[in-house]
N, C-alpha and C positions, 0 to 999 in steps of 0.2 A: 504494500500500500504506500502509495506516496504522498505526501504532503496533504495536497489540494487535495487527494481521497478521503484520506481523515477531517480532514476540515468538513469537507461536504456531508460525511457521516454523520460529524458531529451536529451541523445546521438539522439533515432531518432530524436526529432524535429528539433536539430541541424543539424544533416545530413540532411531533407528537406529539412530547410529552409537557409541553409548558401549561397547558391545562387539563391535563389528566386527573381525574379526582381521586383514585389510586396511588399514582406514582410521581414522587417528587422528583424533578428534574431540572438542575440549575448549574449551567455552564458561564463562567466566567472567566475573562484574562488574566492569570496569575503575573506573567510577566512577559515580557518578548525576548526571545535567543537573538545571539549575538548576529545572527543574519538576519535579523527581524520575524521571525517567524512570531505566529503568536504560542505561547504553552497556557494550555485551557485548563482548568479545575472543575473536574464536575462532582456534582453531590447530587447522588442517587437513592433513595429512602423513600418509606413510607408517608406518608402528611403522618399517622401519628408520633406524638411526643413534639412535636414542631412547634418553635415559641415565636410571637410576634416579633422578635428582633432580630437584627441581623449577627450575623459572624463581625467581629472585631477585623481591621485589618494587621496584619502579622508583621512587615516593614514597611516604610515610607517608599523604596522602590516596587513592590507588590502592586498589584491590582489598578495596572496606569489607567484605566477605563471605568474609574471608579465612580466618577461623577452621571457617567451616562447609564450606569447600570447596578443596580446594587448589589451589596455580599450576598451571600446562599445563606437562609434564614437560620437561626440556632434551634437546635433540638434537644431535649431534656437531656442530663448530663449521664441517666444511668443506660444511653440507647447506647447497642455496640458500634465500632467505628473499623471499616476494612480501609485502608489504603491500600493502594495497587497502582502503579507507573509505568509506565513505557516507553521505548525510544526516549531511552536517556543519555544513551550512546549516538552518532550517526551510523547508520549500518545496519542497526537493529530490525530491519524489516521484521524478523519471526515474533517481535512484541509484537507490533499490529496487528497482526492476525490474529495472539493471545487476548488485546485487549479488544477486539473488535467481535469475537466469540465470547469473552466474556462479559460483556457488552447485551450482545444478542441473549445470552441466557439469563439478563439480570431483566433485559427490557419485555421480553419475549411472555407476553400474558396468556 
């Protein structure tokens, strides 16, 4: 998967899932890589445990697109929390494919 794939992947899920009443789905710009790329932050959950506020941001260089869009909402403190990343390396094409199946099996109703 190349770049523009993922990105595009990423725009449908967003457009499915931004008002799904099941499934919480909130993509935002964590930061841009040194070639400008954007590296996206999604937070995928349930609406339950979900609190009217947002996520705090984490450094001053984070979240450069802060003003047009806000953080991914906070969830009660005892919900569990998976992190998972990908192409952290250049080269990694076989993450893509990991994160794009695991992806598919979180979004897959």
């Amino acid at each position: 998967f190349s770049y523009e794939e993922n990105q595009k992947l990423m725009e449908k899920y967003e457009q499915m899932y931004s008002a799904d009443p099941d499934i919480y789905f909130h993509r935002e710009l964590l930061i841009r890589s040194l070639q400008e790329r954007d590296v996206d932050l999604i937070t995928i959950s349930s609406h339950e445990g979900k609190l009217t506020e947002s996520e705090s941001t984490l450094d001053e260089n984070c979240f450069p697109s802060l003003g047009e869009k806000p953080r991914a909402r906070k969830f009660r403190t005892n919900k569990p929390v998976i992190l998972i990343t990908a192409r952290v390396h250049p080269g990694e094409t076989p993450a893509s494919h990991t994160m794009n199946g695991i992806l598919e099996f979180i979004l897959d109703k």
